[in-house]
N, C-alpha and C positions, 0 to 999 in steps of 0.2 A: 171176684177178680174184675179189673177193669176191663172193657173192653179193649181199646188200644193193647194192652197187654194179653189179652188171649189174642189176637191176628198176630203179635211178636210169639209167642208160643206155638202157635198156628202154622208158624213158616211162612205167614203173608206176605211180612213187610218187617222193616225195624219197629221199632214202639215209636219213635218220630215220624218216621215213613208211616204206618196205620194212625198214626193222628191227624194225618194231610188227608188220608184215604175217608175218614170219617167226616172230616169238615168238608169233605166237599160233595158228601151225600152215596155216596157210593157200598155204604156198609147200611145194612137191614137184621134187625133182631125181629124175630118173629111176626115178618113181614112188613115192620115199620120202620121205616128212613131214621136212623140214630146220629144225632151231628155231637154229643159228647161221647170225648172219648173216655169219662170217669163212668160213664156207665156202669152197675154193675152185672155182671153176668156169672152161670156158674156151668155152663154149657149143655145145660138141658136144652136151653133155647135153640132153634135153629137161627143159625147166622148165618149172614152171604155175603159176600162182595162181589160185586158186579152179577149178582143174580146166581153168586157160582155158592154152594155151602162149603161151610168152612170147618173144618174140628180141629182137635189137638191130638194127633197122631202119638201110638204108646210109644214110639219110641223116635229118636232124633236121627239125625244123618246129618255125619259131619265125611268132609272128604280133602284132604291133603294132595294137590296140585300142582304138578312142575311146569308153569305155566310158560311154553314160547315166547319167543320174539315175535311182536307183530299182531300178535292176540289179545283184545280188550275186556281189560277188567268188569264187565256188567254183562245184566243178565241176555238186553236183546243191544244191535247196534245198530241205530239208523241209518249209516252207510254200508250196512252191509257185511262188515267185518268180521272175521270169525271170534267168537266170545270165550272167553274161559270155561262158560256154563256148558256148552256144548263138548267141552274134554271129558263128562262123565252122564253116562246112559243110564240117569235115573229115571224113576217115575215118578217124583214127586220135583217141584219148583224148587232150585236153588238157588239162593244168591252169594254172591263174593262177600268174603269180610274184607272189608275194606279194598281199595284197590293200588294193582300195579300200574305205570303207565306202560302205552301197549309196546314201548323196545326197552324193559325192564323185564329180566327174566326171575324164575325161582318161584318160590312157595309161595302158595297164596290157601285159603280155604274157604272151603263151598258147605254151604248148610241149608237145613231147613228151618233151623230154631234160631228165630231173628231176636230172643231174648239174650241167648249166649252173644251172636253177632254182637249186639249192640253192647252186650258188656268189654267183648275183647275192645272194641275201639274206641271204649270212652277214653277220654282222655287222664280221668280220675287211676284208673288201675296202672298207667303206666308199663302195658305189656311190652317187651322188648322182642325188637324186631335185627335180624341181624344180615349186612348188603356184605357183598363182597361189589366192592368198584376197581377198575381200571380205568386210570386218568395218563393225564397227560404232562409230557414234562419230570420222569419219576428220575429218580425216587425223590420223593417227598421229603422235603427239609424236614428236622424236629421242630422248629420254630410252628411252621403251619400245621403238623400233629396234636400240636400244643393246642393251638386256636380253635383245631374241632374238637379235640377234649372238653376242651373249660366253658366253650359257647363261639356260636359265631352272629353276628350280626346280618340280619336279613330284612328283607322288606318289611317283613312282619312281626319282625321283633329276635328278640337272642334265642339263639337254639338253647334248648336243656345240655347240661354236661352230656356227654358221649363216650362209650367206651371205643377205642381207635387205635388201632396198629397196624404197622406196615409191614405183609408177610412175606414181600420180594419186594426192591424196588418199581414199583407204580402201582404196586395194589395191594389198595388198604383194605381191611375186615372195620367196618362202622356199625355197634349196636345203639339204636335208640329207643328209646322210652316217650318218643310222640310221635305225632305221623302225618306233616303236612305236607301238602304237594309238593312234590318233585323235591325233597326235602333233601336229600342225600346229594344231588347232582347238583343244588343250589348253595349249600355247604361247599364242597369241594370247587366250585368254580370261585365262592367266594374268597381261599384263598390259594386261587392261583392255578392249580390245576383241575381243569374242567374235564368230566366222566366222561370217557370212551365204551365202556359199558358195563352193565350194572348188572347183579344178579340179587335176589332177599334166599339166603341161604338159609335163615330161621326164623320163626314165628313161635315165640315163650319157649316154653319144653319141645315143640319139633323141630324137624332138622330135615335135610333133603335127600336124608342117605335112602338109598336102593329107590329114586323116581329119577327114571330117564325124563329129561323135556318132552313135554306135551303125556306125561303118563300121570293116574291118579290111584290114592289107594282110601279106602277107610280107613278111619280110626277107629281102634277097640274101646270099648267102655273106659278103659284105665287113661286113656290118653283123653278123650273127653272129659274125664274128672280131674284130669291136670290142669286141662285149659280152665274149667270152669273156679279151681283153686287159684 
C-alpha cells in the first residue's frame, strides 16, 4: 500500500492532505524522514507523524451530525470558534467530510477513515447532497426554478443540472451532485432571490430524521456500506 494511502486509512488526513503532510517531512517510516508518498508500506513498519505512531484501526467511525448555526465546519478553529468536531466525544481524531459554512445548518459527517472522506467529495462520484433554503422575495417564479434546474451561471462557471422544487412559497428543497463553496446561496441569489437560511437535510442515502441540532449519532455497518456503494 502506499503510503499516503495508509495515513488516509489511518484517519490522518485525506490522501491529498497526507501527501502535503509527507512533502513536508513530517511522516517517518522506521525512524527515517519519507518525502514520497508512493512509498510502499504494509504496516509492519512503524510509522509516525509528527513523532506520534500511526496504524490502521480494525474498525472505522463514521458519525452523522446536526450541525448548529454558528458552528465551523473543521477540525480546530483559530478564532476560537466552536468546531463541529467537538459535537461528538470520541477518542479517536475526526475530521468533517467536507464542509458546511458556519450559518449553514444540517448534516454534515465526521470520520476517521479519510479514504472514504476523500471518496464521498470527489467530484467524479457525484454524491448528492440535498439543502432545504429559505429566500427572499417567494415564492419563486417557475421561470427562475427553471434556471437552477438546467444550470445557473456563476463565477466559476455553469452549475451541473439540479434537482429543484418549491415546497411552500420561498422554500426550495435543491439536490446537487457537486459542492462548491457557498454553492447553494450563490445559485439562488443568482437568480434573484438570495437565502435567508439554509439547512443540508441529506448526504447520499442519509437524511436528518430523529438529530435534533447540535446532536450526533453513528452509523451502523449497513449504512457505511451505502455510503461507501
Amino acid at each position: 500500500m502506499r503510503l499516503a494511502k495508509f495515513l488516509a486509512h489511518a484517519g490522518v488526513a485525506s490522501r491529498r492532505a497526507a501527501e502535503g503532510l509527507i512533502a513536508d517531512g513530517r511522516v517517518k517510516v522506521d525512524a527515517e524522514t519519507v518525502r514520497d508518498p508512493a512509498r510502499d508500506v504494509d504496516g509492519s513498519e512503524r510509522i509516525e507523524v509528527d513523532r506520534r505512531a500511526v496504524a490502521i484501526p480494525d474498525e472505522r467511525l463514521v458519525y452523522a451530525v446536526n450541525k448548529p448555526a454558528g458552528v465551523v465546519s473543521t477540525a480546530k478553529d483559530t478564532h476560537g470558534r466552536p468546531t463541529v468536531v467537538e459535537l461528538v466525544p470520541a477518542q479517536r481524531r475526526l475530521y468533517p467530510v467536507g464542509r458546511l459554512d458556519a450559518d449553514t445548518t444540517g448534516l454534515i459527517l465526521l470520520t476517521d477513515d479519510g479514504e472514504l472522506a476523500n471518496r464521498l467529495m470527489h467530484p467524479r462520484h457525484e454524491v448528492p447532497k440535498t439543502y432545504r433554503a429559505r429566500v427572499l422575495d417567494g415564492p419563486v417564479p417557475s421561470g427562475a426554478v427553471h434556471r437552477l434546474r438546467t444550470g445557473v451561471e456563476l463565477d466559476d462557471g455553469p452549475t451541473l443540472p439540479a434537482q429543484v422544487r418549491q415546497l411552500r412559497p420561498g422554500v426550495l428543497e435543491i439536490t446537487l451532485r457537486e459542492g462548491r463553496k457557498r454553492q447553494v446561496r450563490r445559485m439562488c441569489e443568482a437568480v434573484g432571490h438570495p437565502v435567508i437560511s439554509l439547512e443540508r437535510v441529506a448526504f447520499g442515502p442519509l437524511t436528518l430524521k430523529g438529530l435534533r441540532p447540535g446532536a450526533h449519532r453513528r452509523l451502523s455497518d449497513a449504512e457505511v456500506a451505502q455510503l461507501r456503494r
